[in-house]
C-alpha positions as CSV (number, residue, x, y, z in Angstrom):
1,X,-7.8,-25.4,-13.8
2,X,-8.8,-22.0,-15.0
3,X,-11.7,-21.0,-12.6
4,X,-10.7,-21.3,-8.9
5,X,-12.9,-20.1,-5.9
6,X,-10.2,-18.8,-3.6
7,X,-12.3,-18.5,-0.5
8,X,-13.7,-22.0,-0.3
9,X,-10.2,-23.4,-1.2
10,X,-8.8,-21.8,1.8
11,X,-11.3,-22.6,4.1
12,X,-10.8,-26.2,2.8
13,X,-7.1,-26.3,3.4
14,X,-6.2,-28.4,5.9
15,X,-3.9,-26.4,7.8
16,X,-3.3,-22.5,8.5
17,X,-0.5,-21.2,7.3
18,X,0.4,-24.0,4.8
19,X,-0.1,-22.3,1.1
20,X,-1.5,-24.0,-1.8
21,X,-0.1,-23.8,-5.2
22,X,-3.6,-22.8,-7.2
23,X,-1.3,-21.9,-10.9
24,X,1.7,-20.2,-12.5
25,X,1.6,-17.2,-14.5
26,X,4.8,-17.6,-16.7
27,X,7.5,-17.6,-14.0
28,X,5.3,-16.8,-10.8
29,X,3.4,-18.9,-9.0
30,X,-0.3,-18.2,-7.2
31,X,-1.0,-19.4,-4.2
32,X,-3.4,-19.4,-0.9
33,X,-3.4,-19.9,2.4
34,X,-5.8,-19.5,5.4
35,X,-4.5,-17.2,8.2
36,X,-5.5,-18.6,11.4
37,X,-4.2,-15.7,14.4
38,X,-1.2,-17.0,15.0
39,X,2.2,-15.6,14.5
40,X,4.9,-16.7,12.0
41,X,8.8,-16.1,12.7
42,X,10.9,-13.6,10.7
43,X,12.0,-14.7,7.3
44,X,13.2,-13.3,4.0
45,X,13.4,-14.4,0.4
46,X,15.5,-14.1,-2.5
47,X,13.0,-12.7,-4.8
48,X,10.1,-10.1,-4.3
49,X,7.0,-11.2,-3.1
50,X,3.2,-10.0,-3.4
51,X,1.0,-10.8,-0.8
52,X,-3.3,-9.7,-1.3
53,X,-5.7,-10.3,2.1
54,X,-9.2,-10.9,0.1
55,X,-10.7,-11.1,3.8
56,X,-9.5,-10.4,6.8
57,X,-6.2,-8.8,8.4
58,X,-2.6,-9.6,7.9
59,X,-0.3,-7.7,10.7
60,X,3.0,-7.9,8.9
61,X,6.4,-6.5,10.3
62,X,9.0,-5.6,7.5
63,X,12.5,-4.5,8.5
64,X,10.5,-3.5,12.2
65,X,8.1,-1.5,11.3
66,X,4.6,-3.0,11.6
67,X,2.2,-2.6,8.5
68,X,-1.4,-3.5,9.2
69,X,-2.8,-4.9,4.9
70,X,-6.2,-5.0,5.1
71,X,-8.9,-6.9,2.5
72,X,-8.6,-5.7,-0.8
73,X,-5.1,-4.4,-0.2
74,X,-1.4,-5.7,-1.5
75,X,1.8,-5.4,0.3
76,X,5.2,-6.1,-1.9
77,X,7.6,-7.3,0.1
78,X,10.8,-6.5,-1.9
79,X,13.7,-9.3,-2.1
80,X,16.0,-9.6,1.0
81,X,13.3,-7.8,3.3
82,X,13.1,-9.3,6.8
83,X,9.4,-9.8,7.7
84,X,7.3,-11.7,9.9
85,X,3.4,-12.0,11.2
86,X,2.1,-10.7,14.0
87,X,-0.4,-12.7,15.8
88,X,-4.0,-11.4,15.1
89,X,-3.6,-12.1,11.3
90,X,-6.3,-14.1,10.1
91,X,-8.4,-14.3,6.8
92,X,-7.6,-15.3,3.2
93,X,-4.4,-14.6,1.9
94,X,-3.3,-14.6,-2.0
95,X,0.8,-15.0,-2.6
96,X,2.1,-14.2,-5.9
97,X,6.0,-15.1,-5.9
98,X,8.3,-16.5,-8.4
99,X,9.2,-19.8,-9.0
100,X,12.1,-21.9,-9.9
């Protein structure tokens, strides 16, 4: 699969908040999800992580402080980072993490 229309793939997911796999660029892997409004619990991650809003809002807190990433912006959340989502979050969100 070398084309992939992210919106309509997230809007066709079946659940919010459960990401879909769309490809791997050598070691990292691209995926989507559909934020829905609801918050998600702290968690962190032994590697870095990208994370793009096409549309939307994501309210992310990293470490406590609360960063608001907009459409067309991209928060890195560095490796070992605490962060969590605020309710309110909703739109298309891109994830670019590596993978084993």
């Amino acid at each position: 699969m070398n084309l992939v229309d992210i919106r309509r793939t997230a809007v066709q997911l079946p659940t919010a908040w459960s990401s879909l796999l769309l490809g791997r660029v050598g070691s990292a892997g691209v995926k989507v999800l559909r934020m829905d409004g609801r918050p998600l619990p702290p968690e962190s991650h032994d590697t870095a992580e990208a994370l793009l809003v096409l549309e939307g809002e994501l309210r992310l807190v990293v470490d406590g402080v609360e960063v608001q990433v907009r459409a067309g912006e991209m928060y890195i959340v560095e490796a070992g980072e605490v962060h969590a989502v605020n309710s309110g979050s909703r739109g298309t969100l891109v994830i670019v993490e590596r993978t084993s």
